[in-house]
Backbone as a printed PyTorch tensor [residue, N CA C, xyz], in Angstrom:
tensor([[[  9.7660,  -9.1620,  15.5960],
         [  8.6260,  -8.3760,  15.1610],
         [  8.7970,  -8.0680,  13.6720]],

        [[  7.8130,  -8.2050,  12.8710],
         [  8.0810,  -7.8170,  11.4470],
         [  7.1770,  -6.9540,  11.2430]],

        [[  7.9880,  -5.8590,  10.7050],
         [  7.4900,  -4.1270,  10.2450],
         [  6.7630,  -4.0440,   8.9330]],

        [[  5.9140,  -3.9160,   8.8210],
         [  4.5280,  -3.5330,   7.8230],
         [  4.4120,  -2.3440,   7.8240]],

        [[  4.8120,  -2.3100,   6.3680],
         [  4.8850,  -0.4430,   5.8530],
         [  3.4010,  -0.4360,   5.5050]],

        [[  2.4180,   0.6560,   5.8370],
         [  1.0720,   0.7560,   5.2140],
         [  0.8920,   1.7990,   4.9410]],

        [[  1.1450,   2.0150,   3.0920],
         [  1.3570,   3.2370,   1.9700],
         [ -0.4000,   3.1020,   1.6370]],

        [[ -0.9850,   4.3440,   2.1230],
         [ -2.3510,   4.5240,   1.5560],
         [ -2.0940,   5.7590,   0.0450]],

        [[ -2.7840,   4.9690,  -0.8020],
         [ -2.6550,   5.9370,  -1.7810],
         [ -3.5480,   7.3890,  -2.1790]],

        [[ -4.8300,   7.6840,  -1.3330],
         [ -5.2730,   8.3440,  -1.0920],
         [ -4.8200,   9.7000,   0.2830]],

        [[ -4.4420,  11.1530,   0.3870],
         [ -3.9970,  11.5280,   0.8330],
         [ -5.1690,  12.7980,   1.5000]],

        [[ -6.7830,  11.9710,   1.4090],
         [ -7.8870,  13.2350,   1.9150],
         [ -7.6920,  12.3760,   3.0780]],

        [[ -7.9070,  13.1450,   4.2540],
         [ -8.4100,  13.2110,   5.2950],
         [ -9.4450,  12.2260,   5.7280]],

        [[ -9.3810,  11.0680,   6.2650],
         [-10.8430,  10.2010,   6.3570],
         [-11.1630,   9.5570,   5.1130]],

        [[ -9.8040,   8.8640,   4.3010],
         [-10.2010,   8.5930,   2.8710],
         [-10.9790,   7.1680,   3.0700]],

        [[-11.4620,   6.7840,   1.8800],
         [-12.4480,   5.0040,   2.3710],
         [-11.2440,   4.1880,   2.0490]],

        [[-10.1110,   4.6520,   1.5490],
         [ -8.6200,   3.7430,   1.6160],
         [ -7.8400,   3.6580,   2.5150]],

        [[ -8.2700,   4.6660,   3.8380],
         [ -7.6540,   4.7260,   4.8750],
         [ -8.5710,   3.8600,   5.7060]],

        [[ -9.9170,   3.4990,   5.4950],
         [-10.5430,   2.7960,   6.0700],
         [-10.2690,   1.7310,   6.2160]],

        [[-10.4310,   0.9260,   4.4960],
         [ -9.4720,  -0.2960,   4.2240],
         [ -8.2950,  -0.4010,   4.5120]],

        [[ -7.6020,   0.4970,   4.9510],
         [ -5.8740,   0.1200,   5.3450],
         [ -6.2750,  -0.3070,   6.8300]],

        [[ -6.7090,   0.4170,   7.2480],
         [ -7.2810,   0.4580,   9.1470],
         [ -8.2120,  -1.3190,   8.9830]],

        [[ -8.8810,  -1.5380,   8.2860],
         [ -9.1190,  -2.5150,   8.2840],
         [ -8.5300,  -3.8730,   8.3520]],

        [[ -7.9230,  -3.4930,   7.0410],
         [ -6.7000,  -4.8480,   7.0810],
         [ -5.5760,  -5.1360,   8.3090]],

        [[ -5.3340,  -3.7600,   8.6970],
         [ -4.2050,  -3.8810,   9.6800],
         [ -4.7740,  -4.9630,  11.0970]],

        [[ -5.8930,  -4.4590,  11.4650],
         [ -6.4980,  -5.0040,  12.5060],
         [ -6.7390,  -6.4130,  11.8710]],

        [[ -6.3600,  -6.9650,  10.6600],
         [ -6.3660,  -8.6510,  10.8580],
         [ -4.9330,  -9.3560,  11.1500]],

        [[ -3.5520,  -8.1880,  11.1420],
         [ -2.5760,  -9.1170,  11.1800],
         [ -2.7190,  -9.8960,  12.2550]],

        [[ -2.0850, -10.5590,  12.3900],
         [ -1.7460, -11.6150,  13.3190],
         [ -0.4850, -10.8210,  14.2230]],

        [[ -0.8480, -11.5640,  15.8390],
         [  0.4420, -11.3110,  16.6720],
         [  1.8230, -11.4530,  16.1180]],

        [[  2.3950, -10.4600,  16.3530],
         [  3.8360, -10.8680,  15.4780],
         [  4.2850,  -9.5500,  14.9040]],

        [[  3.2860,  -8.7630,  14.1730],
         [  3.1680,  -8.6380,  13.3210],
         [  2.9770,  -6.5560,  13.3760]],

        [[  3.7980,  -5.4170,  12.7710],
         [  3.6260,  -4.2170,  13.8020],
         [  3.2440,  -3.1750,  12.2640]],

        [[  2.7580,  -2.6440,  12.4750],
         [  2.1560,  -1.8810,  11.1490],
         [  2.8120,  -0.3970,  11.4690]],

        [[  3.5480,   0.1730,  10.1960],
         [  3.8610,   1.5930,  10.2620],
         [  2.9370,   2.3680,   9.0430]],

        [[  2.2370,   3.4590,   9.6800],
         [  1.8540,   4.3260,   8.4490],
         [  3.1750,   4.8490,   7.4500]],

        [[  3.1550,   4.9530,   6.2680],
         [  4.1700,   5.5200,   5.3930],
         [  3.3900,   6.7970,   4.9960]],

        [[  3.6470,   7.5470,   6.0550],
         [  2.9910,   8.8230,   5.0400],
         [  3.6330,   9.8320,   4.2980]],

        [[  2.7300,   9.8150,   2.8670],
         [  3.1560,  10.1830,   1.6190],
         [  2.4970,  11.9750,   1.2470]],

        [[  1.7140,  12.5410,   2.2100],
         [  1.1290,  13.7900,   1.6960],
         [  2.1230,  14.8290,   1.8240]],

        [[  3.3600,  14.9060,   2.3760],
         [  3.9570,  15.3700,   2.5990],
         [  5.2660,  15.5620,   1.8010]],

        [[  5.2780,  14.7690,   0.5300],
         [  6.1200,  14.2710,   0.0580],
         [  6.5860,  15.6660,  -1.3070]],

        [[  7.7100,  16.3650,  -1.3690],
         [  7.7670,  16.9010,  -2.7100],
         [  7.5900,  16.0890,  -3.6590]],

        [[  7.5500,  16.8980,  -5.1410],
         [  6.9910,  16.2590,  -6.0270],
         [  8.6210,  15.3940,  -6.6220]],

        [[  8.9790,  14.2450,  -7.3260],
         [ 10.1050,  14.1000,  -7.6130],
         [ 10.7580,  14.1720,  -8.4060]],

        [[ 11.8260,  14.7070,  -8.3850],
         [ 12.6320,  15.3260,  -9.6020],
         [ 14.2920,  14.6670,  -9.4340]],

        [[ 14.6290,  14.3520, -10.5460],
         [ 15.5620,  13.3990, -10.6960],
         [ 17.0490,  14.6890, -10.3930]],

        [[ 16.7170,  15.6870, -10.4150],
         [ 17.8020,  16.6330, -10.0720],
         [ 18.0990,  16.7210,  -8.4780]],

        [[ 17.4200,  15.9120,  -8.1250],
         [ 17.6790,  16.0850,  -6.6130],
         [ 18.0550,  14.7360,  -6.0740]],

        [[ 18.6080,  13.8560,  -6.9600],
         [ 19.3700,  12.4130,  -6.8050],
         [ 20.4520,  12.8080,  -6.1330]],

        [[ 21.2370,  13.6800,  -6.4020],
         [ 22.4770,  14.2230,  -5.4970],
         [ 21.9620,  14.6100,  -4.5590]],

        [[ 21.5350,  16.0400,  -4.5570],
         [ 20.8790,  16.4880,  -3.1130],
         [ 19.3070,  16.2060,  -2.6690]],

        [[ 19.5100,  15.5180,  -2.0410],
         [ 17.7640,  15.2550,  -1.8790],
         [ 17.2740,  16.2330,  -0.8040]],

        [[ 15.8770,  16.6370,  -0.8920],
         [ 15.5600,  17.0940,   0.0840],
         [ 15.1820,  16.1840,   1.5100]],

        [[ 15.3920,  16.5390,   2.8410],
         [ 15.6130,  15.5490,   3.8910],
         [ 13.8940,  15.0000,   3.9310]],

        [[ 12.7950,  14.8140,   3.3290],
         [ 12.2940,  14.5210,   3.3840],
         [ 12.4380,  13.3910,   2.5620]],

        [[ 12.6060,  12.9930,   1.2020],
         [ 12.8460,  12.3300,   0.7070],
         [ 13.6210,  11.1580,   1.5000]],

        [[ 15.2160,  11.3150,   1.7490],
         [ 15.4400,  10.8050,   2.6570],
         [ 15.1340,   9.8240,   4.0070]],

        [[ 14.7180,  11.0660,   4.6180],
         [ 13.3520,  10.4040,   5.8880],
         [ 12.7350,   9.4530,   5.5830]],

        [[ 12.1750,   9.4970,   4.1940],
         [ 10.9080,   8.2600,   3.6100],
         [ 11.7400,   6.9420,   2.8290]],

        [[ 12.7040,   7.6350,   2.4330],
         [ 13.5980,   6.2420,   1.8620],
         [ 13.5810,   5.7170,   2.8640]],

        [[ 14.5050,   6.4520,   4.2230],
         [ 14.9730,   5.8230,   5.5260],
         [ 13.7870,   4.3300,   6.1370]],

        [[ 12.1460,   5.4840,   6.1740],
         [ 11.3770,   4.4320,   7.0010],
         [ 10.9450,   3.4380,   6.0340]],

        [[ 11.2540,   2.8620,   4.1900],
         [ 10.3530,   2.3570,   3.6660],
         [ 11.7540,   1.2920,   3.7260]],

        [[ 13.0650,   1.8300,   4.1010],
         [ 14.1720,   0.4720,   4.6570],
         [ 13.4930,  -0.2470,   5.4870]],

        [[ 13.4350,   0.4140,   6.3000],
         [ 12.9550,  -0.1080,   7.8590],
         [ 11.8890,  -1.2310,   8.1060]],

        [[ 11.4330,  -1.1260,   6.8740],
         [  9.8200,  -2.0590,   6.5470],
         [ 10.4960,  -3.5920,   5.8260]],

        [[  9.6760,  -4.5700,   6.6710],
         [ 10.4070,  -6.0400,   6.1580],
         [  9.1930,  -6.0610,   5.0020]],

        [[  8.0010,  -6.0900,   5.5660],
         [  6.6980,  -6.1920,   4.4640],
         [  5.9030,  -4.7050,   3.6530]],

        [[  5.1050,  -4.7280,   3.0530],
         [  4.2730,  -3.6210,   2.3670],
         [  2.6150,  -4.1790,   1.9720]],

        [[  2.0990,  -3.1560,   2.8910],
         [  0.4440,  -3.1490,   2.1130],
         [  0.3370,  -1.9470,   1.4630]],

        [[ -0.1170,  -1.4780,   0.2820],
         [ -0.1800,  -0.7510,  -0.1790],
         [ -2.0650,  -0.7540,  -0.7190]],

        [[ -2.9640,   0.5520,  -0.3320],
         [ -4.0830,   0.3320,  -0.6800],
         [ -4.3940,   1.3860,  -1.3220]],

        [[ -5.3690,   1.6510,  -1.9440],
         [ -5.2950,   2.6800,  -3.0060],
         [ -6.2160,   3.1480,  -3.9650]],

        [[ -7.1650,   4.3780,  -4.1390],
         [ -8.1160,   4.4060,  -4.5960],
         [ -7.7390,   4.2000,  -6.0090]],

        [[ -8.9750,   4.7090,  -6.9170],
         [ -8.2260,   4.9980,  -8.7480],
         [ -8.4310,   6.3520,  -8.8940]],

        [[ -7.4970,   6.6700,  -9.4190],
         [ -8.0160,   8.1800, -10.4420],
         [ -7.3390,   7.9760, -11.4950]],

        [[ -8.1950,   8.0560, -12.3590],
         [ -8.0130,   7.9440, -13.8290],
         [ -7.5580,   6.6170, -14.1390]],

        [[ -8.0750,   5.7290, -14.0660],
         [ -7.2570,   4.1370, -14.2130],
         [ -6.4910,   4.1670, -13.6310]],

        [[ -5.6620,   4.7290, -13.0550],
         [ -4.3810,   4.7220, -12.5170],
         [ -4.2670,   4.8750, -11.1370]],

        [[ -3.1690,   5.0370, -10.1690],
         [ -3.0760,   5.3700,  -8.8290],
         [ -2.7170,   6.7790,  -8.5700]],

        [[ -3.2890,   7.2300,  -7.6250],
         [ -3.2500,   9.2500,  -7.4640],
         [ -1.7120,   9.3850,  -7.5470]],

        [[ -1.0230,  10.5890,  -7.9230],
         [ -0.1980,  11.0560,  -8.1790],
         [  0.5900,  10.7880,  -6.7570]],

        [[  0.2060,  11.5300,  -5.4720],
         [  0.6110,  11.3340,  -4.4290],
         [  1.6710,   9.6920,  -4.2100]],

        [[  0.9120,   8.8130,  -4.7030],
         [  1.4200,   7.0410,  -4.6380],
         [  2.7620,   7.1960,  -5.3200]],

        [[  2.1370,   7.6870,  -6.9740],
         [  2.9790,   7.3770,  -7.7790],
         [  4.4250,   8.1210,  -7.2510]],

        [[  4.4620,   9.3570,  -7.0050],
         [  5.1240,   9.9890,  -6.0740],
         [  6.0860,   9.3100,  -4.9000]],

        [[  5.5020,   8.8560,  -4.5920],
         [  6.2520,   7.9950,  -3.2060],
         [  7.2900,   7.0740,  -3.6160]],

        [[  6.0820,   6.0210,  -4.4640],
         [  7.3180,   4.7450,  -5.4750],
         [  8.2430,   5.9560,  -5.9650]],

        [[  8.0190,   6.7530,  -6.6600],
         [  9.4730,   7.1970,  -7.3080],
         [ 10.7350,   7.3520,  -6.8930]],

        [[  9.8640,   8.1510,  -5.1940],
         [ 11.1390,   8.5910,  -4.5980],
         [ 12.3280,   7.3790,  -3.7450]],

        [[ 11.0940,   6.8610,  -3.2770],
         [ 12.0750,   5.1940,  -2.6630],
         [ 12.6380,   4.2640,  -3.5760]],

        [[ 12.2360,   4.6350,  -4.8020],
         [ 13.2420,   3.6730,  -5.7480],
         [ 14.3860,   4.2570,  -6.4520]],

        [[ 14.8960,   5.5310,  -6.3290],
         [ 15.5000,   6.3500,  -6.9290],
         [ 16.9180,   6.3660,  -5.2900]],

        [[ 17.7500,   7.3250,  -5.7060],
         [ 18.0780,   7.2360,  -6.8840],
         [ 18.4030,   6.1010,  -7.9860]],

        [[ 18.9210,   5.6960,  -8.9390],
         [ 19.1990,   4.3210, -10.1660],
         [ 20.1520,   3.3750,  -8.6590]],

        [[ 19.5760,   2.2450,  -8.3790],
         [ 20.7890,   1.4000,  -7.6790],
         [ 19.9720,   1.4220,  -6.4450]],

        [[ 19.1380,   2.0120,  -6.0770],
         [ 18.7380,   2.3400,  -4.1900],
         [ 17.2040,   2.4270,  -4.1850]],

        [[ 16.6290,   1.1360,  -4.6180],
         [ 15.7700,   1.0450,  -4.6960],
         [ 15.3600,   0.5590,  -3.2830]],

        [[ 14.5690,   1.0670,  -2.5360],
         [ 13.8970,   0.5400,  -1.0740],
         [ 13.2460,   0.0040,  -0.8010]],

        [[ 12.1690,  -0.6980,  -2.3850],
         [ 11.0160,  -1.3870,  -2.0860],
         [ 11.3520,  -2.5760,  -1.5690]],

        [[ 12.4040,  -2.7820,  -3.3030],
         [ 13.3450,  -4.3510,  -3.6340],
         [ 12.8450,  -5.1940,  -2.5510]],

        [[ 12.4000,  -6.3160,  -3.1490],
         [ 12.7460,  -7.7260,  -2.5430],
         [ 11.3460,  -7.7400,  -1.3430]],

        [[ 10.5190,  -6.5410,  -0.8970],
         [ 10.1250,  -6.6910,  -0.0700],
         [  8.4080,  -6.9190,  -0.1980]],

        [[  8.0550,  -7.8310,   0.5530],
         [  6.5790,  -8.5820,   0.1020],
         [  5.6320,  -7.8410,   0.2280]],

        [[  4.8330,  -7.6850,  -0.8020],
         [  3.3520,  -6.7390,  -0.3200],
         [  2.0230,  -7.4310,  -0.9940]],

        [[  1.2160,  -6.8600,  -0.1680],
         [ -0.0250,  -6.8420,  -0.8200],
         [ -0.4210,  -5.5820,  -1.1770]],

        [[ -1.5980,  -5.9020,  -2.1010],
         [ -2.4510,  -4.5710,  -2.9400],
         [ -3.4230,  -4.7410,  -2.5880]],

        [[ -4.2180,  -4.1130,  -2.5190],
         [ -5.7640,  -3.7970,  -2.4130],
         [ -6.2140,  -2.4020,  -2.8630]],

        [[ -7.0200,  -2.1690,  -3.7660],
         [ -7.6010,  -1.2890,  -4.2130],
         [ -9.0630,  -0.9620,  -4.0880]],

        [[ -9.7750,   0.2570,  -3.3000],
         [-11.0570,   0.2410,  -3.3800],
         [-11.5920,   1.4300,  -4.2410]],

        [[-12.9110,   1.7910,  -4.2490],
         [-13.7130,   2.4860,  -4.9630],
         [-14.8670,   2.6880,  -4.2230]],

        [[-15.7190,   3.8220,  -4.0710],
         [-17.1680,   4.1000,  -3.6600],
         [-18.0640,   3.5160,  -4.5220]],

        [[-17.7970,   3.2000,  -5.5020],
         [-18.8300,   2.8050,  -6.9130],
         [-18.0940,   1.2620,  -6.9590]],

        [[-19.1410,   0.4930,  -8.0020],
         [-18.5540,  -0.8290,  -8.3270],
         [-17.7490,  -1.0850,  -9.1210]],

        [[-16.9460,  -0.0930, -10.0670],
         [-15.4180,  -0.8010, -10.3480],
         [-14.5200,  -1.2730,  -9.3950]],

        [[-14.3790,  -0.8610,  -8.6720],
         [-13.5890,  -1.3860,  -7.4190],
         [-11.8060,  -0.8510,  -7.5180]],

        [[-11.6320,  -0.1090,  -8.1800],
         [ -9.9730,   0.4950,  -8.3070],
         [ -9.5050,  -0.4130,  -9.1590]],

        [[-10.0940,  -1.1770,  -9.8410],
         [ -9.6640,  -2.5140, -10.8910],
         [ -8.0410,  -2.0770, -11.6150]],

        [[ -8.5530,  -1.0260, -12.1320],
         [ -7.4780,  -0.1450, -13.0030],
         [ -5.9680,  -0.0400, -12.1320]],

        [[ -6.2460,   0.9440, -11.0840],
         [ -5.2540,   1.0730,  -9.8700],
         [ -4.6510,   0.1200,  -9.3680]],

        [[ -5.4920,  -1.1710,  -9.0210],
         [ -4.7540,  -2.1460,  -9.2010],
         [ -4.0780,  -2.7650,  -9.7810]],

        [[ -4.2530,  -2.9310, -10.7890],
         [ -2.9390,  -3.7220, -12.0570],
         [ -1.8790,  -3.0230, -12.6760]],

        [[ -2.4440,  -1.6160, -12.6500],
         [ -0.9960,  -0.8630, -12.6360],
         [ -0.1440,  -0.4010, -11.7510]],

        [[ -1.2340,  -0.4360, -10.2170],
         [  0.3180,  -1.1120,  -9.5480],
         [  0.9250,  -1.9850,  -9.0760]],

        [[  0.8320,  -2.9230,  -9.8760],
         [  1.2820,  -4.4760,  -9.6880],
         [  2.2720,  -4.3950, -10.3050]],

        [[  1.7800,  -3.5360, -11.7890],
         [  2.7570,  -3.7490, -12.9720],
         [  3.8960,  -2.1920, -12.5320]],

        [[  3.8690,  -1.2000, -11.8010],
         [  4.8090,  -0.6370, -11.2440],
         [  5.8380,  -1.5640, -10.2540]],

        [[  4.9680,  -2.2490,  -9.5820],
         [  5.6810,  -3.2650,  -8.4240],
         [  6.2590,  -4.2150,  -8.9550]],

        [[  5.8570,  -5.0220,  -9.6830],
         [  7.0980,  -6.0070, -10.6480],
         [  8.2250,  -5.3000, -11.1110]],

        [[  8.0670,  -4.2410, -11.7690],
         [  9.5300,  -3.8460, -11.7780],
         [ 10.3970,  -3.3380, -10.5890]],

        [[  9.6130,  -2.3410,  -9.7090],
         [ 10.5020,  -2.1500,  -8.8270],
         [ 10.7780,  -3.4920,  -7.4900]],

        [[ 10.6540,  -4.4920,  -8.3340],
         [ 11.0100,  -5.6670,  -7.6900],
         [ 10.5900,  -6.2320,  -6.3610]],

        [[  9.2730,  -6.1900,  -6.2390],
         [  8.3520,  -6.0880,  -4.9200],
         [  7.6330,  -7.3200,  -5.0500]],

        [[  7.4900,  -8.2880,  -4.9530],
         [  6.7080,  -9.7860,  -5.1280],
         [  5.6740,  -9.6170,  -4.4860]],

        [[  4.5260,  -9.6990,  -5.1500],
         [  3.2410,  -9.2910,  -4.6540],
         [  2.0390, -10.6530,  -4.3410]],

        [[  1.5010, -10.7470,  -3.1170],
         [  0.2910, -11.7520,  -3.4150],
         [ -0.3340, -11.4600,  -4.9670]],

        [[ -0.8660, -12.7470,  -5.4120],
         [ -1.2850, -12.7200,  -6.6720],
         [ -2.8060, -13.0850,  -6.2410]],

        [[ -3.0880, -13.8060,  -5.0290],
         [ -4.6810, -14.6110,  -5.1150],
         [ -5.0130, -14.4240,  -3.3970]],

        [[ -5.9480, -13.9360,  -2.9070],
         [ -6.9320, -13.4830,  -3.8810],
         [ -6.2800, -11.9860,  -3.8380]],

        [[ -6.8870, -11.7620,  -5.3000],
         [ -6.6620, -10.1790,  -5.5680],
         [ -8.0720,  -9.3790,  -4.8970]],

        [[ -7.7320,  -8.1310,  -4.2640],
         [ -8.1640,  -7.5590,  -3.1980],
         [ -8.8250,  -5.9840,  -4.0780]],

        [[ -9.6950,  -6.3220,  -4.3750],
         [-10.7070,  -5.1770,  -5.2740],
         [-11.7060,  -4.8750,  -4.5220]],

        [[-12.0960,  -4.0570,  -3.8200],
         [-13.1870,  -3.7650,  -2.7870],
         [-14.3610,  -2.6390,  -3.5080]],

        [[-15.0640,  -3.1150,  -3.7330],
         [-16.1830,  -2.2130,  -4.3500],
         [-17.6420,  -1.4850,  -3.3860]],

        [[-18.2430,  -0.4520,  -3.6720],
         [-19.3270,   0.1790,  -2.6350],
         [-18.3890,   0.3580,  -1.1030]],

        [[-17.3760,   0.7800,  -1.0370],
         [-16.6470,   0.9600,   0.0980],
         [-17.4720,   1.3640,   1.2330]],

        [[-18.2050,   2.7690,   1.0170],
         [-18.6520,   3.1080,   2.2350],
         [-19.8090,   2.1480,   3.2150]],

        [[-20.1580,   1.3040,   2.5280],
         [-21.5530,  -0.0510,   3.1380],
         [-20.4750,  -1.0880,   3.8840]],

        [[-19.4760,  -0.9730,   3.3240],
         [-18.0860,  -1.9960,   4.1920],
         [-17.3610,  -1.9090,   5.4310]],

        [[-17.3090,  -0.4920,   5.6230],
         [-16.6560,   0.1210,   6.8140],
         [-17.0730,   1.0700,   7.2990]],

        [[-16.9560,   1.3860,   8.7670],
         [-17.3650,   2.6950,   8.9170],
         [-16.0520,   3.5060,   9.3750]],

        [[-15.9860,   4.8260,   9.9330],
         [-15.1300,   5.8320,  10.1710],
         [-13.2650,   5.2510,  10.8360]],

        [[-13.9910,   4.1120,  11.1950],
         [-13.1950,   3.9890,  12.1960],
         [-12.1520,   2.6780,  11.6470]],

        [[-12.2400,   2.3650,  10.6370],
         [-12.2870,   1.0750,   9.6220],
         [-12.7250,  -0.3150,   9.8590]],

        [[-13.6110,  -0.0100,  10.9390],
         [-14.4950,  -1.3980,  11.4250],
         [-15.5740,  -1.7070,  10.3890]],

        [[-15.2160,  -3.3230,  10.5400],
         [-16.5100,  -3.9260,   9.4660],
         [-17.7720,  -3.7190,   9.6550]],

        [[-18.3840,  -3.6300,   8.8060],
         [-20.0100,  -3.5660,   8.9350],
         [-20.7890,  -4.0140,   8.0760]],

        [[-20.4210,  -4.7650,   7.1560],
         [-20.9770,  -6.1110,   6.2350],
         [-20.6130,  -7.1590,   6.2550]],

        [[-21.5420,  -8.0460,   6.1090],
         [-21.1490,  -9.5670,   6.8870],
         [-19.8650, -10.2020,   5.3900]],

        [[-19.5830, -10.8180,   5.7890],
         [-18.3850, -11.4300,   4.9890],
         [-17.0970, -10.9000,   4.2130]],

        [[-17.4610,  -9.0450,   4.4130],
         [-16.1620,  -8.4550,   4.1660],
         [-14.6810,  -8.6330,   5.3200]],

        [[-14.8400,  -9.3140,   6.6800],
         [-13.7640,  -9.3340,   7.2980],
         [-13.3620, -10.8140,   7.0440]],

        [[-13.7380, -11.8330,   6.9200],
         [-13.9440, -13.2780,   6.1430],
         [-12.5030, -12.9630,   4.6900]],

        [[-13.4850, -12.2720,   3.8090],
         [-12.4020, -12.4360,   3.0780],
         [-11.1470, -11.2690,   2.7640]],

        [[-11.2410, -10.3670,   3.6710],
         [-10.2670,  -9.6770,   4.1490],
         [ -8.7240, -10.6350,   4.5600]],

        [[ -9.2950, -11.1980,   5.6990],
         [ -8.7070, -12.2970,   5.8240],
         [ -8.0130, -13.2080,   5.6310]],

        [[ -8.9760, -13.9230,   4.2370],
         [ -8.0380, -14.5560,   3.5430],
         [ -6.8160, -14.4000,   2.7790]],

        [[ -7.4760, -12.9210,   2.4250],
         [ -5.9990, -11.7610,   1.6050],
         [ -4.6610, -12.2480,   2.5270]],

        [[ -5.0350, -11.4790,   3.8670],
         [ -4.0260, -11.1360,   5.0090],
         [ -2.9610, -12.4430,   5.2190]],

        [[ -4.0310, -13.6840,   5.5250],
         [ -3.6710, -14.5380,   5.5770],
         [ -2.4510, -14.6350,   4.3100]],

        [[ -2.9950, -14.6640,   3.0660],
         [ -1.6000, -15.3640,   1.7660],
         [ -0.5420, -14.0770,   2.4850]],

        [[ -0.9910, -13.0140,   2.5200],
         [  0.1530, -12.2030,   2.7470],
         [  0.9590, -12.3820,   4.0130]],

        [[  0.5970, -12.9770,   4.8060],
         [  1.4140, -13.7470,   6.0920],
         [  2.2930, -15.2520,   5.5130]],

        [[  1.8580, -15.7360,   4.6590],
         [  2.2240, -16.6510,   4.0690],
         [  3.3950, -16.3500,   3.2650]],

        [[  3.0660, -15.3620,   2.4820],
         [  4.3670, -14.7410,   1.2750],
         [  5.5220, -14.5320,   2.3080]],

        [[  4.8920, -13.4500,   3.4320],
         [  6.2420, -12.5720,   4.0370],
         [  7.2040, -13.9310,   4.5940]],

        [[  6.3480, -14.9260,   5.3020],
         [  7.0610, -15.8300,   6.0510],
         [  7.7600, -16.8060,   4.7110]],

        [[  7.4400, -17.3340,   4.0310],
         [  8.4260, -17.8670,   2.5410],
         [  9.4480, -16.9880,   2.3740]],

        [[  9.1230, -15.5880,   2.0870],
         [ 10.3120, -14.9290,   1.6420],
         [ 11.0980, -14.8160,   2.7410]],

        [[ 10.6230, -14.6360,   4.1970],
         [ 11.6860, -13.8720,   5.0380],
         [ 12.9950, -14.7880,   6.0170]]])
């Protein structure tokens, strides 16, 4: 069975990135077991607590070991990915030497209610993920724009050709994990 960490970078309640995560998950393929990584819970991170961590920290290093693959999806705020995300990467790559992402395959997908599509959010965290050494699908890149006409509550499709090329994403990313693993 191969473990799929699924880090939503949005942390409201019913976010349209939790939709798209719920979405994508329902295309893996048999085989294949999805864990939520949840991040709302997370203190904020502070490099003074490399010695003593709080057991939460911990806990989340522990389950983002545990993960052979990573989807990571993610609204924008401010060009960038919500604090909450950025938050998470910090703590699983820390302390210097014990990085948890390392080596492990993900995809990105970024959405938006409006038509930028998280464009921003996306490439900077690609360019967070190259360093913390995470090999990412490159094609197709997964920008989802007008979110709420795409899915409804439940993260079921409801426009014709958004599960099509959902798909194809899922698909390279079944492709990567199995090359690398």
């Amino acid at each position: 069975m191969t473990k799929v960490g699924v880090v939503v970078g949005s942390i409201r309640e019913g976010s349209f990135s939790g939709r798209l995560a719920k979405a994508l998950v329902s295309l893996l393929p048999e085989g294949y077991e999805a864990n939520y990584l949840q991040i709302e819970h997370l203190p904020l991170y502070s490099q003074d607590s490399d010695e003593n961590s709080p057991q939460e920290y911990l806990d989340f290093r522990a389950k983002v070991e545990e993960q052979d693959a990573l989807i990571f999806v993610t609204p924008e705020h401010n060009r960038s990915v919500p604090a909450a995300l950025k938050n998470a990467l910090d703590i699983a790559s820390r302390p210097y030497g014990e990085n948890k992402w390392a080596g492990k395959p993900a995809l990105v997908a970024s959405q938006s209610p409006g038509v930028i599509s998280g464009f921003g959010a996306n490439h900077h965290l690609r360019q967070m993920l190259t360093f913390l050494d995470v090999p990412v699908v490159q094609q197709p890149e997964v920008y989802i724009a007008e979110t709420p006409a795409l899915f409804n509550e439940k993260g079921e499709f409801i426009q014709e050709g958004t599960e099509e090329f959902l798909q194809s994403a899922i698909d390279k990313f079944v492709d990567l994990v199995e090359k690398l693993g």
